[in-house]
C-alpha positions as CSV (number, residue, x, y, z in Angstrom):
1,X,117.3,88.7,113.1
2,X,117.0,90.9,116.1
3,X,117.7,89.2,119.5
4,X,114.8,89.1,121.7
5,X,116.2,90.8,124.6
6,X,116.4,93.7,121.8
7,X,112.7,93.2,120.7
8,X,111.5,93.1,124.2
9,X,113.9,96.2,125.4
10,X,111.8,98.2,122.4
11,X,108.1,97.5,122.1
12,X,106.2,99.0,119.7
13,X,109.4,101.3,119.2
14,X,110.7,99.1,116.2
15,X,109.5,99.4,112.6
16,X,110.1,97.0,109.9
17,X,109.2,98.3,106.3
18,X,109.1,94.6,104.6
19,X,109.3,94.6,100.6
20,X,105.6,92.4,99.9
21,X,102.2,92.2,101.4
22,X,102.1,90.3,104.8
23,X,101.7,87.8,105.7
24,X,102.4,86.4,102.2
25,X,106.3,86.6,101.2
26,X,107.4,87.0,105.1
27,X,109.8,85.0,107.5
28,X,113.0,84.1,107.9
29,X,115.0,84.2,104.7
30,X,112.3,87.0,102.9
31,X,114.2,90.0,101.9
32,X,115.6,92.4,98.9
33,X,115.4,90.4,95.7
34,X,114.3,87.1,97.7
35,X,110.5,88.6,97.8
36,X,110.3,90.0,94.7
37,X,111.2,86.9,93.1
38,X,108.5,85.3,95.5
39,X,106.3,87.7,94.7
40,X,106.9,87.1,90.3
41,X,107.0,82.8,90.7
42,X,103.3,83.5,92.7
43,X,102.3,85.2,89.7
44,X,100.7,87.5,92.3
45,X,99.0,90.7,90.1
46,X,99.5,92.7,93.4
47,X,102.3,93.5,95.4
48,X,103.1,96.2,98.0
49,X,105.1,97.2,100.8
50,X,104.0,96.5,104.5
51,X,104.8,98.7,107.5
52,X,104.6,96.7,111.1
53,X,105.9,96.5,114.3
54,X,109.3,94.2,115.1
55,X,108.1,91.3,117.1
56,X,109.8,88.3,118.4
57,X,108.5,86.3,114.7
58,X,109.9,87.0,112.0
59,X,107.5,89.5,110.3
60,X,104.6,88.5,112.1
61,X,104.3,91.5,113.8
62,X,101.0,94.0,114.1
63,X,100.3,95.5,110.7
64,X,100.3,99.4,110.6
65,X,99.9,100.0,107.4
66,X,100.3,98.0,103.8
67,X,100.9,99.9,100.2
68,X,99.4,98.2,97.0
69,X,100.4,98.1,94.4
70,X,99.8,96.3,90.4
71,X,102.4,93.6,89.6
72,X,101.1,92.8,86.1
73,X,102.9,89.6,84.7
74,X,105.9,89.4,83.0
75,X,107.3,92.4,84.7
76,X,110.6,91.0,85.8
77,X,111.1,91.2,89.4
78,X,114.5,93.5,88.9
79,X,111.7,96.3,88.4
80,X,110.2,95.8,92.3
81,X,112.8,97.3,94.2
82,X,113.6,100.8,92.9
83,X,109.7,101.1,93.4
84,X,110.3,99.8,97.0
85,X,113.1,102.1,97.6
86,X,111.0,105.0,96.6
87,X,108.2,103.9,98.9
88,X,110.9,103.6,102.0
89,X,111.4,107.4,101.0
90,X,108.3,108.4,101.6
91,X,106.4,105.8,103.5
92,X,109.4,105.7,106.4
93,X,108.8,109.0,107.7
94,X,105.0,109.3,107.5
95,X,104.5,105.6,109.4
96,X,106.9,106.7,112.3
97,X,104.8,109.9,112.6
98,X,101.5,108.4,112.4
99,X,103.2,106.1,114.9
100,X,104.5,108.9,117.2
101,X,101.0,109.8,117.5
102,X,98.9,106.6,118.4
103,X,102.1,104.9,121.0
104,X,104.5,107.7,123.0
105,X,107.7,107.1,121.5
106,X,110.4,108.0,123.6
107,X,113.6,108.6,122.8
């Protein structure tokens, strides 16, 4: 967890790429393998990654942007995060631009 002060120090200059679809599979203790196994006991047929903005809660910050997509069942939730890791390759870079654009980042 990032200390307040932190959070405060750096609005809306903080993004968290989180591993599921918030709000569902979010808070304290949701991370790596802990949401994708979330995710699989939910039986949930979608699942995603979502871009937002670090806030003082624990993933409840505003939602930029989410990423769907299918989780058909019985794929076993050791398959989620090289697709995750590929999104963070190519979702990273394009959310802090569109970022960039709508807040004045500075540096």
């Amino acid at each position: 967890m990032i200390p307040n002060f932190l959070i405060r120090a750096y609005d809306h200059r903080m993004l968290n790429l989180h591993p599921a679809l918030l709000p569902k599979f979010g808070g304290k203790g949701m991370y790596g393998h802990h949401v994708h196994e979330a995710v699989k006991r939910a039986q949930e047929t979608e699942t995603g990654m979502t871009v937002h903005w670090v806030s003082p809660i624990c993933d409840g910050g505003e939602i930029i942007a989410q990423f769907h997509t299918p989780s058909p069942p019985p794929i076993p939730p050791t398959t989620l995060p090289p697709k995750s890791i590929s999104w963070n390759k190519t979702i990273s870079p394009s959310s802090s631009r569109k970022c960039s654009h709508i807040y004045k980042i500075n540096s």
